[in-house]
C-alpha positions as CSV (number, residue, x, y, z in Angstrom):
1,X,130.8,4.7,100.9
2,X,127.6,7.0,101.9
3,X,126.6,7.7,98.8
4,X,125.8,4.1,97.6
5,X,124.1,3.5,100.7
6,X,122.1,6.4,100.1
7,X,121.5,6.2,97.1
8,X,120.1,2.5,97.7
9,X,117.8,3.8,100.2
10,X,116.7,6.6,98.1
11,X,116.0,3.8,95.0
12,X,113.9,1.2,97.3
13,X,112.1,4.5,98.6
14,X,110.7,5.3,95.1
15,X,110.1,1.8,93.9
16,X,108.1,1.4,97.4
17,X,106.4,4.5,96.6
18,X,105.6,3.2,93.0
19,X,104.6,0.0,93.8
20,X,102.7,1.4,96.5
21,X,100.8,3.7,94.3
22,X,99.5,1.3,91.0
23,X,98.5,-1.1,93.9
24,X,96.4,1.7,95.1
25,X,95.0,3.2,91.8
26,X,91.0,2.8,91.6
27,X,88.8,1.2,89.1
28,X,88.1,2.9,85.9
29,X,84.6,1.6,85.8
30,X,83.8,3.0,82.4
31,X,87.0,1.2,80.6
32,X,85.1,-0.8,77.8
33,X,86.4,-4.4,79.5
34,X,83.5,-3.7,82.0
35,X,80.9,-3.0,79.5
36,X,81.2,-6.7,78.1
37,X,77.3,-7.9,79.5
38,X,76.0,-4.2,77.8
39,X,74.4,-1.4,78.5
40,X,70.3,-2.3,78.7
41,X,67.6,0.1,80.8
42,X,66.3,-1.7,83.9
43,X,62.5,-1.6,84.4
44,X,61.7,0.6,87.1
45,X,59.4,3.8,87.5
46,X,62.0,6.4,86.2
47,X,64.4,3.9,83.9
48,X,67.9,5.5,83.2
49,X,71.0,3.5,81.0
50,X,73.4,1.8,83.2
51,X,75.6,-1.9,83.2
52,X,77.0,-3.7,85.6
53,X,80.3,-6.0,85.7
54,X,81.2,-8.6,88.1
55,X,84.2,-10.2,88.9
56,X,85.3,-12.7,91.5
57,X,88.6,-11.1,92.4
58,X,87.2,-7.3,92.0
59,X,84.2,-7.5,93.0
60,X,80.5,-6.0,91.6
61,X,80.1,-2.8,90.6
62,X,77.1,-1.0,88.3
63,X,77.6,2.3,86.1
64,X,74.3,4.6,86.0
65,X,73.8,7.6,83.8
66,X,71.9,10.0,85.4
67,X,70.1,12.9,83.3
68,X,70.9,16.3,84.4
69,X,67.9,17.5,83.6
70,X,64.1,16.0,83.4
71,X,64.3,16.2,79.7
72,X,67.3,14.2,79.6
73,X,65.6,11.5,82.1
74,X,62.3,11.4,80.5
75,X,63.8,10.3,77.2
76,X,64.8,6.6,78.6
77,X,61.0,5.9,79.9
78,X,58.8,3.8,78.1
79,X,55.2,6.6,78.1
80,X,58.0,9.1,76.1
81,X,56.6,9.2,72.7
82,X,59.5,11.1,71.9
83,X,62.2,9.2,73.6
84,X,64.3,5.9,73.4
85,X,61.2,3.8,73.3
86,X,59.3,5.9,70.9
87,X,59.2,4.1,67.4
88,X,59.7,0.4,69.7
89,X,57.4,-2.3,68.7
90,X,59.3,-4.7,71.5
91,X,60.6,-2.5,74.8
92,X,61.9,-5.5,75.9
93,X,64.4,-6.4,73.5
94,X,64.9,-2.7,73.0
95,X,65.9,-2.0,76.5
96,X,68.6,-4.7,76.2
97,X,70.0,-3.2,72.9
98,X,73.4,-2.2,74.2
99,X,74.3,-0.5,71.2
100,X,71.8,1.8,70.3
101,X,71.8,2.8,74.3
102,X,75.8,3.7,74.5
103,X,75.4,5.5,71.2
104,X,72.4,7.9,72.6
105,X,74.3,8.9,75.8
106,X,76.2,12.0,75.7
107,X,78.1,12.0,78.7
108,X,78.1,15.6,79.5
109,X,74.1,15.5,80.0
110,X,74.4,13.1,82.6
111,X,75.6,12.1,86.4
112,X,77.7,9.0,86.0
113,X,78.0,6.9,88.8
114,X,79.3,4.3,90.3
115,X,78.2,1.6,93.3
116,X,80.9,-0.4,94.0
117,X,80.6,-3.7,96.3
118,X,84.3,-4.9,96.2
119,X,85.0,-9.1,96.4
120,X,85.9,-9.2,100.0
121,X,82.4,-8.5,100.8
122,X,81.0,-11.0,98.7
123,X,80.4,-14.6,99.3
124,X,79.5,-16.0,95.9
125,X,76.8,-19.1,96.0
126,X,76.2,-20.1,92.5
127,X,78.8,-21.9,89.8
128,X,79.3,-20.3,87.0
129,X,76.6,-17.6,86.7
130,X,78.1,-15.9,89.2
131,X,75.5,-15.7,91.8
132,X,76.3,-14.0,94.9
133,X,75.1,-12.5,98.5
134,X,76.6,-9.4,100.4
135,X,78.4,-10.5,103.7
136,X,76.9,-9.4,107.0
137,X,79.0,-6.3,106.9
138,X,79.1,-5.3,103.4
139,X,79.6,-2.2,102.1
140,X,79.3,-0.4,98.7
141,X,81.3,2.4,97.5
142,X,79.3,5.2,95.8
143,X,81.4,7.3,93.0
144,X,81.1,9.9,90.6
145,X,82.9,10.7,87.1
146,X,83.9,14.2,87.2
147,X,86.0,16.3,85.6
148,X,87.6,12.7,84.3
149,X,87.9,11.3,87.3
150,X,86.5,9.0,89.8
151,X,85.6,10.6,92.8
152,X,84.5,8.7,96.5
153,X,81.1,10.3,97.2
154,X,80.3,7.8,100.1
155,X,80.4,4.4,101.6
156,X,77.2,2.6,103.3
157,X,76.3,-0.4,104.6
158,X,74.9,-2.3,101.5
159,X,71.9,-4.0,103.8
160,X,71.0,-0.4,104.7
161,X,70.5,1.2,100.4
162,X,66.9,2.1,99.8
163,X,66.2,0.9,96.5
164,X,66.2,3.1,93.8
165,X,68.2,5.5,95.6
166,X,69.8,7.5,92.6
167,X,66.3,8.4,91.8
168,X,64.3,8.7,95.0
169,X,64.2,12.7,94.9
170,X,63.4,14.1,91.2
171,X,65.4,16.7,91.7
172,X,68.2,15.0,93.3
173,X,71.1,15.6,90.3
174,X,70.3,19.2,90.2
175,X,72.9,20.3,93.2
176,X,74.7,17.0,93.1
177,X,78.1,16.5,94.5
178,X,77.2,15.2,97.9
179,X,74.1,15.9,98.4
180,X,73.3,12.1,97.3
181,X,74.6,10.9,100.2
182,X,73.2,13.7,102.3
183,X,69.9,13.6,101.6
184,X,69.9,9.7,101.0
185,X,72.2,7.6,102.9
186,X,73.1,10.2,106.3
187,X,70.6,8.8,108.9
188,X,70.5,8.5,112.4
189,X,71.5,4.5,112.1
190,X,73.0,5.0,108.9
191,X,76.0,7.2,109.1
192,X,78.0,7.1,105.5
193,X,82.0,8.2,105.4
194,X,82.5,11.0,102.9
């Protein structure tokens, strides 16, 4: 008569234990069903591949690709006659051709990462465009793809981000890991959780 009743306990422990885990499992942010808007270049000062995804359940979140080395950055800006841009007779369109941007990234040349604002920090304000503003105290999650795997590099208030942040330092990618959130994010009024 034990042994049923232990053996019940045991079962619900693992099914707990399962259910428990897939409702914890993160985000693969680089599954293609995220890339559906495409990869483009953003204009800024030192332009890198990236694209973003927003859902109203999960959230936002953006995927960068971060050269490794100044060669590997400098190919995405517009003065490289060399680069992406180099034979371009329209940047404009060309920095929105998703295609031709996934197919030049070789993801061992680059930092991937990912800034993750999830939904409960999100008060959404337009219809169907899906316009948005960060709550009071939101909160992005910073990640990086290593070793085939997501890995939690920091948290920070999302008010707080200096923009441009994963290219404030030039040399910022050389001695990653979390020296991003070190250097960039670890203030006096700022404190990020690693």
């Amino acid at each position: 008569m034990m042994k049923p009743f232990f053996l019940l306990i045991l079962i619900l422990f693992f099914y707990g234990c399962k259910g428990q885990k897939e409702k914890n499992d993160y985000i693969n942010f680089l599954d293609t069903k995220y890339q559906s808007t495409g990869f483009f270049i953003p204009d800024i000062s030192n332009p890198y591949p990236t694209y973003t995804y927003s859902d109203k359940k999960m959230g936002v979140f953006s995927v960068d690709f971060i050269g490794k080395s100044n060669e590997t950055q400098y190919f995405w800006s517009p003065n490289n006659s060399k680069g992406f841009f180099s034979k371009s007779t329209n940047p404009e369109n060309d920095a929105q051709n998703s295609k031709a941007i996934k197919n030049l990234i070789k993801e061992n040349d680059y930092y991937v990462v990912a800034s993750y604002l999830p939904s409960e920090f999100i008060t959404y304000t337009g219809g169907e465009d899906g316009e948005f503003e960060p709550k009071q105290n939101a909160k992005t999650t910073f990640y990086l793809y290593e070793k085939n795997k997501w890995k939690q590099i920091g948290e920070i208030e999302t008010s707080k981000i200096p923009e441009n942040i994963l290219l404030s330092k030039p040399t910022l990618f050389r001695n990653f890991k979390l020296k991003l959130i070190k250097d960039e994010l670890l203030t006096p009024n700022n404190k990020a959780k690693i």
